[in-house]
N, C-alpha and C positions, 0 to 999 in steps of 0.2 A: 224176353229181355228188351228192353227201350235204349235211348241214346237219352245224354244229359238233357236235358230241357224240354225230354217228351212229354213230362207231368209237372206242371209247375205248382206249387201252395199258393193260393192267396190268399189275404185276411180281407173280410168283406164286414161291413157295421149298416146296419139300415135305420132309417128315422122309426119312430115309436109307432107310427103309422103303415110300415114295410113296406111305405112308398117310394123312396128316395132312398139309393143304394151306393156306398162307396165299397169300393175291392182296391187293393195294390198286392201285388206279385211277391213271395218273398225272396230271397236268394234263397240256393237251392244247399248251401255248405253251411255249418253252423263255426263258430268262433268264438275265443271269449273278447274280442274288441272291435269292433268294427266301427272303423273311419269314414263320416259320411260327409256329402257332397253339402252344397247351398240349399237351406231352406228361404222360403219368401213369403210373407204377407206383407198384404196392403190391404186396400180398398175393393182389389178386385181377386185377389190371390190369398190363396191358406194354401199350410202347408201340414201332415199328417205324417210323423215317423211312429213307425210300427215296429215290432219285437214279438217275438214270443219264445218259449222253452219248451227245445225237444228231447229235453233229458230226460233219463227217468228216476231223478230227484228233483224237489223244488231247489228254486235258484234265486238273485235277488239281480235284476238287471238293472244299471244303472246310464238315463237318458240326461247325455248332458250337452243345452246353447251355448253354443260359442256365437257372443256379439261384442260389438264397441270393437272391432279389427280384431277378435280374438283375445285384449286384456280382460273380458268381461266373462261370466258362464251361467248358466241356469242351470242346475242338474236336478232332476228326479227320479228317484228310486220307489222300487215295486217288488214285492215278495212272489214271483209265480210259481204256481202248481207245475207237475208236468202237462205239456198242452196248450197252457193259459197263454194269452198275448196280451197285448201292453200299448194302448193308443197315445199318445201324446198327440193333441189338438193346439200346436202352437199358436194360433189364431184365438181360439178363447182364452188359452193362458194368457197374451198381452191383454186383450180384451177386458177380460176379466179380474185383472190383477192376481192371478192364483201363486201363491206362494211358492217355492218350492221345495226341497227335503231340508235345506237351511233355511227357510224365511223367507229368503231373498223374491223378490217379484220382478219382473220383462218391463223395462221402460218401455209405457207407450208409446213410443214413436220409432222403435225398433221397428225394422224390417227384414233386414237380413240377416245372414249367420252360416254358421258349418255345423255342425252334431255329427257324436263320436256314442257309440253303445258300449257298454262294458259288464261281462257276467261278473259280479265281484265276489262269487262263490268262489268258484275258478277258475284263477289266475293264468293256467295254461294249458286246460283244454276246456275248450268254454263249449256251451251247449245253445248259442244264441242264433236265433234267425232273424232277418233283418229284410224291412223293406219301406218306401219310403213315395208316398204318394205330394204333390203338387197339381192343386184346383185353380183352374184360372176361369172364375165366372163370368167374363165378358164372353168369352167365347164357348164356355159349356164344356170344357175338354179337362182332362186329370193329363199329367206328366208323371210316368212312372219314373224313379230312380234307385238304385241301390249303393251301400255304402261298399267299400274297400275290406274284406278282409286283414286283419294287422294279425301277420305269424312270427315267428322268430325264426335263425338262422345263426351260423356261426357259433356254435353249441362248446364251448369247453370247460375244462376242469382249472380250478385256480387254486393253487400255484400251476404252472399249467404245466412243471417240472418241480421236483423236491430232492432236495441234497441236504442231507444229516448224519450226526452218530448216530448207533444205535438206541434201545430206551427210549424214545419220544415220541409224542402223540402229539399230530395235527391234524385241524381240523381242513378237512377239503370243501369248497365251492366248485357249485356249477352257476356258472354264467351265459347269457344267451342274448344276442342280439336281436332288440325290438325294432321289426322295419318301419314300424309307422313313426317311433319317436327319435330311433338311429340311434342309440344307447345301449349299451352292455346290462342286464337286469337278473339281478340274483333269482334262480330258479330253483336252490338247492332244493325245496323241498319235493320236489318233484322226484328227485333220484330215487333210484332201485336198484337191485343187482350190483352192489358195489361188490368190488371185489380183488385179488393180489392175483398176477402171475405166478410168485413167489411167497408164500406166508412164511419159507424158511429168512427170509431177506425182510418181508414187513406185511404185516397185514392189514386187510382194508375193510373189515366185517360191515363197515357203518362207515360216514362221514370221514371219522376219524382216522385217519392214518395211523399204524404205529409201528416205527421200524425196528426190527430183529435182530440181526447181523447184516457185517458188512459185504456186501453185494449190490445184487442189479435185480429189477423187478418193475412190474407196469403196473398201477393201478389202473383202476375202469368204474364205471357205469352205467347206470341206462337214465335214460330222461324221456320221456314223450311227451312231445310238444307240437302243438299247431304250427304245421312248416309252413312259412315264406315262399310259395310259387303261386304269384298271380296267374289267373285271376282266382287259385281258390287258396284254401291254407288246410291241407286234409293233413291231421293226426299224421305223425311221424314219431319213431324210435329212435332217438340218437345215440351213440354210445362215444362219449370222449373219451382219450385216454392220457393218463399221466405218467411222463418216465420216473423212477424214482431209482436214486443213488443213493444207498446208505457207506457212509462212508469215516473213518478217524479225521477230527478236526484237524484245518492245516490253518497254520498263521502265513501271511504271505508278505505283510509291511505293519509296524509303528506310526502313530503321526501322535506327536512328534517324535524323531529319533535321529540322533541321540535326547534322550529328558537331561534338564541339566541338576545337577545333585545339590540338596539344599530347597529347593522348592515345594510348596505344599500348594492345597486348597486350585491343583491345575484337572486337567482330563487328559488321558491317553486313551487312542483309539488305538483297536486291535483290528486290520482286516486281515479276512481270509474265506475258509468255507467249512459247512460240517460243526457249524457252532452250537444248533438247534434251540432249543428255547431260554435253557438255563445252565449255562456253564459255569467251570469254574477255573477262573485262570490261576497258573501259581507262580506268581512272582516271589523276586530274585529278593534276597535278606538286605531290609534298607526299604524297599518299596511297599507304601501301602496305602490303600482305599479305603473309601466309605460306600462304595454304593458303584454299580454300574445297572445299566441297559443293554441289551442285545437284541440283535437276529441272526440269523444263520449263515451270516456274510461277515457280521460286524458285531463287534464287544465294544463299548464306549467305557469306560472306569470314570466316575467321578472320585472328586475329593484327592484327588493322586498326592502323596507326600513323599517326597528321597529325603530319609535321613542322611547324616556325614558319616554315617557309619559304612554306609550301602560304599560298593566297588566300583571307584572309575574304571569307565572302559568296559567291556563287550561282558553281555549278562544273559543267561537262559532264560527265557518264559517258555512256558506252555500251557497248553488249555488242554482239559479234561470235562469229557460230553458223554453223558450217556456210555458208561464206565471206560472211554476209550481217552488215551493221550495224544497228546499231536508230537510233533516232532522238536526239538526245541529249536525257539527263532532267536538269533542276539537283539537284542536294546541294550542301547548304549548309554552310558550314564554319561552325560557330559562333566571335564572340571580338568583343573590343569593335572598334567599326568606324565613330563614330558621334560626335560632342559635340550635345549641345541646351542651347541657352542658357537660362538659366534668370533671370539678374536683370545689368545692366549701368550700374553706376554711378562717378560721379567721386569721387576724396575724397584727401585727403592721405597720401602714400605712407608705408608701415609704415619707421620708422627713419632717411628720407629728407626734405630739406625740399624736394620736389617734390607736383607734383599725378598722381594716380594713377588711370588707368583700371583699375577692377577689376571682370573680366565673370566669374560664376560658368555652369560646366558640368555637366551631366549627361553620364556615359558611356554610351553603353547598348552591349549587344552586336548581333551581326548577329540576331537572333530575338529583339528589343526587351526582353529584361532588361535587369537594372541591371549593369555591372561593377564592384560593389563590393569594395570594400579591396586594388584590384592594383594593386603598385609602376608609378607611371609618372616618364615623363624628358622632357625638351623636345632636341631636337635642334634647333638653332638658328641661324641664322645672319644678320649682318652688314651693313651696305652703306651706302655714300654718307655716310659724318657730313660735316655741312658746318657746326659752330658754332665760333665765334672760339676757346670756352673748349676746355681737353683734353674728351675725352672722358673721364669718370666710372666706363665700364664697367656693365658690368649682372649680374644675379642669376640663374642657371636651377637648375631641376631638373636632378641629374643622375639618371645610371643608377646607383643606391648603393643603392635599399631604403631612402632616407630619406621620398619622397615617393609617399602611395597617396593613391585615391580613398578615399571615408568609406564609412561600409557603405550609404549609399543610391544612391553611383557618383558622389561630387560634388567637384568641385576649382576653384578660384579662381585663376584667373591675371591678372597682377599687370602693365599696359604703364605706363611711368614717363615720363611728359613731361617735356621739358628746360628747365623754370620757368627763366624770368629767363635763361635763354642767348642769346647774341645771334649774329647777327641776328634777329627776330622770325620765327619759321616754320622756325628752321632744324632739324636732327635726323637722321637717319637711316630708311634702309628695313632690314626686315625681315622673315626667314619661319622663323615658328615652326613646330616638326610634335612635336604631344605625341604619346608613342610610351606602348604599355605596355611595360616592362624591367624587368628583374627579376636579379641577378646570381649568385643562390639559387635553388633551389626549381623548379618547373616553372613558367619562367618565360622569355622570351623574351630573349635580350642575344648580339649587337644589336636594339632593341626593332622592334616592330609599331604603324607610326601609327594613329591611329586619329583624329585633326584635324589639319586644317593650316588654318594661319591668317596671312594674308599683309597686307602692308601697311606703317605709318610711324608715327614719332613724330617729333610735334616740337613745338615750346615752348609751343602753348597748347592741341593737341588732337593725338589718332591714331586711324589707319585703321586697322581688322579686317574683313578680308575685303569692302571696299568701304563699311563702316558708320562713316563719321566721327562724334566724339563729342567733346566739342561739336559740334553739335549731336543728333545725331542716334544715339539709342540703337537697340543690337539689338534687334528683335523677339524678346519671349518667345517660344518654341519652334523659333527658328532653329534651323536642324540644318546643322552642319559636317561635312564626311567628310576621309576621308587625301588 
């Protein structure tokens, strides 16, 4: 047994004559890259990069200048046997204008440079030896150098964690940091041994992942790669590992949310987790799509329409992934959905010689805005007159675009007692439902209630919604619904 450097290789070339002999040293480790130092020619100086293949397949080594500060390159490529070495004479290459594997030729008046070797069989365990001779003829002496080993480091599995339902196939990466260029570089194909903790949870036969049921499980591999510890880069096994979560889709938020009702041609975003490649959301009756995108965080819906049909106010979604359902999440339909009383008093009817209950409202939508300036109607109906005299008939809002909210979302509605009708108490019931309608515009018709108000008049007071008056006024901020 010897110590590193007891037996060194060198590549030796003699004139035709076997008078005049060059040799350089090679490094003693092989590599598929090797990062090399300054070459130089002048006048008085050549420079001589050497290679060879110690594998035992042939290989194709590729020798490429770096000049002009490194924008510039010369590269030439060579098919070697096992054994075979590889001169590169940069001195006659300017010289001589010699072309290289593209065309390209060494501006005469180049001098300097760096060169980088590369197996371009094998990508990452390369089988290259490298060594690199400088002749300085004034003085009669060679400079030996050698280039830098470039290994990888930092070896993992991409996603370098996975969360899904069951049913889905993904494809797994291995990545590996190049320390000569400091970038992360796809090395999938190098993997072997892949394989599950768990193949009851998901299995990992090949690249592809595919999860089973819901649980917990580690995917793995193996890589072997030229490891990163200067000064050499000896063959290394790595084995990364991936957690995997297979798990039932969960919705976590809406954007936006509340959607407001009545809109088409917008996007709603779904996040959450466990979406995996192709889900399928099911939305709430009223809402519908042309098309989405996803990933396993995120569902986008394009083309999103709420019909008037669809339910203001709090609505179930869920997603469905690889036969599992998630839990349902509310989205909220925005629109007006709401009256709050705001002032409730008696006085003489507008036009009429009766007395007049006139209770002012606020609209608000389902996400407490104001519903300002939208056409509304009263949908209205009838029951029980019981006074001596005919009935008079009464006044509503219709569905025309004659009557909106003000721009702070406020409207007055107008109940008419049957002054001086007899018998005393007598009147009618009735149930109003203010709708929004619209007969124009993006606008609902037949409308969307948004209060109902139930109750009676009769000849000296009426009920709203249980609040008789006389005596007894609505409380400020009562809140009516449909």
């Amino acid at each position: 047994m010897g110590r590193s450097a007891d037996l060194v290789a060198v590549a030796v070339s003699y004139d035709k004559g076997n008078r005049y002999g060059l040799q350089t040293p090679f490094s003693e480790d092989l590599s598929r890259l090797w990062a090399g130092g300054m070459w130089h020619v002048d006048a008085t100086h050549n420079t001589f990069i050497t290679t060879g293949n110690a594998g035992s397949e042939a290989t194709t080594p590729e020798v490429t200048l770096f000049y002009n500060g490194g924008k510039s390159r010369y590269r030439m490529e060579k098919m070697l046997s096992p054994g075979q070495q590889l001169w590169l004479d940069v001195g006659r290459a300017i010289r001589d204008q010699v072309p290289d594997s593209d065309g390209h030729t060494l501006p005469p008046a180049t001098m300097t440079g760096s060169y980088e070797l590369r197996d371009l069989d094998h990508a990452t365990v390369g089988q290259l030896y490298e060594g690199k001779l400088v002749i300085d003829k004034t003085y009669g002496h060679a400079a030996y150098g050698c280039g830098s080993c470039c290994g990888y480091d930092a070896v993992v599995l991409d996603p370098s964690s996975y969360g899904g339902p069951p049913g889905i196939d993904s494809d797994d990466y291995i990545y590996a940091n190049d320390t000569c260029v400091g970038e992360q570089v796809d090395v999938t194909d190098s993997g072997y041994g892949w394989a599950s903790s768990d193949t009851a949870v998901a299995t990992l036969p090949s690249r592809t992942l595919h999860t089973v049921a819901v649980g917990s499980a580690t995917g793995s591999t193996l890589a072997k790669l030229q490891w990163a510890h200067p000064p050499s880069c000896p063959t290394q096994t790595f084995g990364p590992e991936q957690p995997v979560t297979v798990q039932k889709p969960t919705i976590t938020s809406f954007d936006p949310n509340p959607i407001m009702i009545g809109v088409s041609g917008t996007s709603l975003t779904i996040n959450g987790s466990g979406f995996g490649t192709s889900p399928t959301v099911n939305l709430p009756s009223g809402i519908n799509s042309t098309g989405q995108g996803s990933t396993d965080s995120q569902i986008v819906m394009q083309g999103v329409s709420v019909s008037f049909s669809a339910k203001i106010g709090s609505n179930n979604v869920t997603v469905t992934a690889g036969s599992q359902t998630s839990a349902p999440a509310s989205l909220g339909i925005n629109g007006p959905n709401q009256m709050v009383v705001q002032s409730d008093t008696i006085a003489t009817c507008v036009g009429a010689p009766y007395q007049c209950r006139f209770v002012s409202y606020t609209v608000e939508n389902y996400d407490g805005t104001l519903a300002a300036n939208i056409p509304i109607a009263e949908n209205i109906s009838f029951s029980g007159y019981n006074c001596q005299q005919a009935n008079p008939g009464s006044t509503t809002a219709q569905c025309n675009a004659q009557y909106t909210t003000d721009g702070g979302g406020n409207l007055t509605d107008e109940w008419a007692m049957y002054t001086g009708f007899t018998p005393a108490g007598c009147g009618e019931n009735l149930t109003d439902h203010w709708q929004w309608c619209g007969p124009t515009g993006n606008n609902p018709d037949p409308g969307i209630t948004f209060g109902t108000l139930v109750g009676y008049s009769h000849t000296a007071s009426t009920d709203i919604n249980g609040f008789i008056n006389p005596p007894n006024k609505i409380p400020t901020g009562t809140v009516f619904g449909p």
